[in-house]
C-alpha beads as a LAMMPS data file, in Angstrom:
LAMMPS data file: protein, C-alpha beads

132 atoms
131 bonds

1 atom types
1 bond types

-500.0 500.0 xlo xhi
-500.0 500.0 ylo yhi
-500.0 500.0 zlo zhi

Masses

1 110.0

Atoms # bond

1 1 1 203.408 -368.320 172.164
2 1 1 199.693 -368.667 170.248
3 1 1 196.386 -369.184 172.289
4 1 1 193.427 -369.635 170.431
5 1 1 191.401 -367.534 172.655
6 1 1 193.408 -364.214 172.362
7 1 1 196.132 -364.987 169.507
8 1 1 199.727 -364.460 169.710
9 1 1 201.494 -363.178 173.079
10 1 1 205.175 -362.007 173.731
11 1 1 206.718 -364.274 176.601
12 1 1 210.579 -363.430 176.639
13 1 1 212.624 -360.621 175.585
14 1 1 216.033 -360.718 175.763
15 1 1 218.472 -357.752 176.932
16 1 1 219.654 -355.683 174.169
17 1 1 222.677 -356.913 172.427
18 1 1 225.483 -354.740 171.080
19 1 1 225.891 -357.263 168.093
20 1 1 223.543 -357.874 165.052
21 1 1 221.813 -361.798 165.418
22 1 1 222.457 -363.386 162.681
23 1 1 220.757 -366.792 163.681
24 1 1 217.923 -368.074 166.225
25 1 1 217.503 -371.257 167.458
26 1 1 214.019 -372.754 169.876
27 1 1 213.167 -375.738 171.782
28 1 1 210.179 -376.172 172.918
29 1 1 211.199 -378.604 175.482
30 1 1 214.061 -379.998 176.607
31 1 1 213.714 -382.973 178.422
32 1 1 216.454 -383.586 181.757
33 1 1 217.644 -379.433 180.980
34 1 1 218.982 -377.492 183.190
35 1 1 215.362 -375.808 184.376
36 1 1 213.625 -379.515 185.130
37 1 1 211.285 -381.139 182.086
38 1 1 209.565 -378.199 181.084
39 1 1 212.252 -376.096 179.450
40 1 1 212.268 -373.746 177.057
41 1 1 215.409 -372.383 175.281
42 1 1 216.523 -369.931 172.692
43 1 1 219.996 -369.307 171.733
44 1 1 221.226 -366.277 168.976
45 1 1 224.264 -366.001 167.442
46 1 1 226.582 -363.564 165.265
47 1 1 229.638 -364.297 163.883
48 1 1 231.153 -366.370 166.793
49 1 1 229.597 -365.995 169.433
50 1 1 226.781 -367.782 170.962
51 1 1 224.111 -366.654 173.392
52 1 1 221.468 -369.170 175.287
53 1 1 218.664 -368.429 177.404
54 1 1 216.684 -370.991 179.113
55 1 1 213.261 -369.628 179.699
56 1 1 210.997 -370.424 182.331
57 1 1 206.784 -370.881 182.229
58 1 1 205.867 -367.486 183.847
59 1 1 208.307 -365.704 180.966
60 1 1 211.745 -364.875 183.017
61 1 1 214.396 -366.105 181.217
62 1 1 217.792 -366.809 182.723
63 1 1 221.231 -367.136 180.567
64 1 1 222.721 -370.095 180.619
65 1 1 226.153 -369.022 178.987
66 1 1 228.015 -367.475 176.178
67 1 1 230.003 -369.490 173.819
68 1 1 232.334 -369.043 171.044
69 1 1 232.838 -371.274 168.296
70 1 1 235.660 -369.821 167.088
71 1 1 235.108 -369.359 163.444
72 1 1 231.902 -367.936 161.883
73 1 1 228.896 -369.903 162.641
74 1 1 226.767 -370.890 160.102
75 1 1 223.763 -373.152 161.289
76 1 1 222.442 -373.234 164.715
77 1 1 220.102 -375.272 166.010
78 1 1 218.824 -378.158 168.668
79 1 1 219.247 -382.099 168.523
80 1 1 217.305 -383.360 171.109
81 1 1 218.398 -381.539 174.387
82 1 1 221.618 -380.079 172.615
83 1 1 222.619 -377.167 171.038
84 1 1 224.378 -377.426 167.740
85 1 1 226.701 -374.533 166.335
86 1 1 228.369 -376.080 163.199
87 1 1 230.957 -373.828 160.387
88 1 1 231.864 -374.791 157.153
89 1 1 235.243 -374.791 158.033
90 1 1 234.980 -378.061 159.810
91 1 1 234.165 -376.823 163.747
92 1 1 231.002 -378.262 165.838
93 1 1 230.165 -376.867 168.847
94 1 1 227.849 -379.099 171.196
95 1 1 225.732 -377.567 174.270
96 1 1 224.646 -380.522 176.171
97 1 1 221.772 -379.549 178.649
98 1 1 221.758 -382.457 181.110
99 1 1 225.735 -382.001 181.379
100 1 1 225.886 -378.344 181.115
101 1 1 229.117 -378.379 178.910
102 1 1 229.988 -376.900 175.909
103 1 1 232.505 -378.579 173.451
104 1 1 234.133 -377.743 170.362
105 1 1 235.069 -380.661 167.857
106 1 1 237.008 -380.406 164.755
107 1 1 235.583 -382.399 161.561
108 1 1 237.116 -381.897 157.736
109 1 1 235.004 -379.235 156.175
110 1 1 231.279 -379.326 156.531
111 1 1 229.015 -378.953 153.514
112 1 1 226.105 -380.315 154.349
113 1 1 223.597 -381.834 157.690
114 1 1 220.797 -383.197 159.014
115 1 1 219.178 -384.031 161.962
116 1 1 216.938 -387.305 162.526
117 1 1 215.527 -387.577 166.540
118 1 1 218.887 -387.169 168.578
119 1 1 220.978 -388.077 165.847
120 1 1 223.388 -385.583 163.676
121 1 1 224.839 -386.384 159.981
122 1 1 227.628 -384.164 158.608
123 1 1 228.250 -384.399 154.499
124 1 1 231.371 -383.409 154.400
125 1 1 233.755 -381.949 151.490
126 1 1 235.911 -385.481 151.367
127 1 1 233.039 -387.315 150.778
128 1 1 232.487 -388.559 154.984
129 1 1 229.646 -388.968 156.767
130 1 1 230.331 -388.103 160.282
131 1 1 227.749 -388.861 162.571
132 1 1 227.534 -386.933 166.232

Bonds

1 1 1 2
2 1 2 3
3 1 3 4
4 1 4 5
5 1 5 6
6 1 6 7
7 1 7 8
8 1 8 9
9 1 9 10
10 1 10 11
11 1 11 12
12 1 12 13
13 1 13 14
14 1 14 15
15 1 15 16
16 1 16 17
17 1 17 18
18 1 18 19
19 1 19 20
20 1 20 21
21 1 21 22
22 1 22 23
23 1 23 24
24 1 24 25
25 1 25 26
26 1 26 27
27 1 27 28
28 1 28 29
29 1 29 30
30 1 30 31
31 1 31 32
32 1 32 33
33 1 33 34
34 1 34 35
35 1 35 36
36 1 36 37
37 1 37 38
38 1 38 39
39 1 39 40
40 1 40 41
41 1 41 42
42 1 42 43
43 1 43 44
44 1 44 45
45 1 45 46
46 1 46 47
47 1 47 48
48 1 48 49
49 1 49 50
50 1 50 51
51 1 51 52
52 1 52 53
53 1 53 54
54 1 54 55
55 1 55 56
56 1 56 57
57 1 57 58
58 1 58 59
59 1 59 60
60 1 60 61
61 1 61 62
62 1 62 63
63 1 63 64
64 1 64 65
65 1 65 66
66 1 66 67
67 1 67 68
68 1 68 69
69 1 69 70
70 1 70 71
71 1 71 72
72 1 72 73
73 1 73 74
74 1 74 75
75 1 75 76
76 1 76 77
77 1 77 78
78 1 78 79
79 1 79 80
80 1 80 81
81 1 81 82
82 1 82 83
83 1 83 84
84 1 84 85
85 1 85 86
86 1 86 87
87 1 87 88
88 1 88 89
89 1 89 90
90 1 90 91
91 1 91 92
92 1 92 93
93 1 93 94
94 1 94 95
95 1 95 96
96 1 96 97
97 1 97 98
98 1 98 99
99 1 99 100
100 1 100 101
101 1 101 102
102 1 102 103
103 1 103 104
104 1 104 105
105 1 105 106
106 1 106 107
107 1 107 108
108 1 108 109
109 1 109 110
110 1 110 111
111 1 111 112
112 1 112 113
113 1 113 114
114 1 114 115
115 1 115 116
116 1 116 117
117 1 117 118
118 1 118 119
119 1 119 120
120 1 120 121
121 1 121 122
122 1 122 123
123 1 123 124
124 1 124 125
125 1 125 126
126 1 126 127
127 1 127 128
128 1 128 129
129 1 129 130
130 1 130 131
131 1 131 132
């Protein structure tokens, strides 16, 4: 986090891992999460697994669960108070915070998204637009 009066300050570190992070994904603040309105969550991934923390105001950070998408993931991310993993070969993996499930859905090959408020768009490669 930045404060004005003394600059930037470490608040979580996470164990060490025993696998290379290939992608990061923050929220700020998850509204209805699993920690009550003020969350804070980071997730990392490599290759296909997926790691979340939710971390708390005082710094502690607690893991929420490990996922696996399956296939490699490419993007990862937050819509709202979920946690995206998406592949180009056509698997989405959705963390939902308020329901505390993790599900794996299987679209035609994604080449391209975007994320508006809580809502997803997936381009993909037979010319859909699959919204989520």
């Amino acid at each position: 986090r930045v404060k004005e009066t003394s600059g930037w300050q470490q608040v979580f570190s996470s164990p060490r891992l025993d696998w290379e992070i290939e992608r990061v994904a923050l929220n700020a603040k998850v509204l209805g999460g699993a920690l009550g309105d003020h969350d804070k969550m980071v997730a990392v991934a490599s290759y296909h697994e997926i790691i979340l923390w939710a971390l708390q105001a005082d710094g502690n950070g607690s893991e929420i669960g490990v996922f696996h998408l399956g296939v490699p993931v490419e993007a990862l991310f937050f819509v709202g108070n979920q946690l995206i993993a998406t592949s180009h070969t056509g698997k989405i993996g959705v963390w939902n915070a308020v329901t505390k499930h993790w599900q794996i859905q299987d679209v035609v090959p994604i080449n391209s998204y975007d994320a508006a408020g809580t809502f997803l768009l997936l381009g993909c490669n037979n010319g859909s637009i699959y919204y989520v």
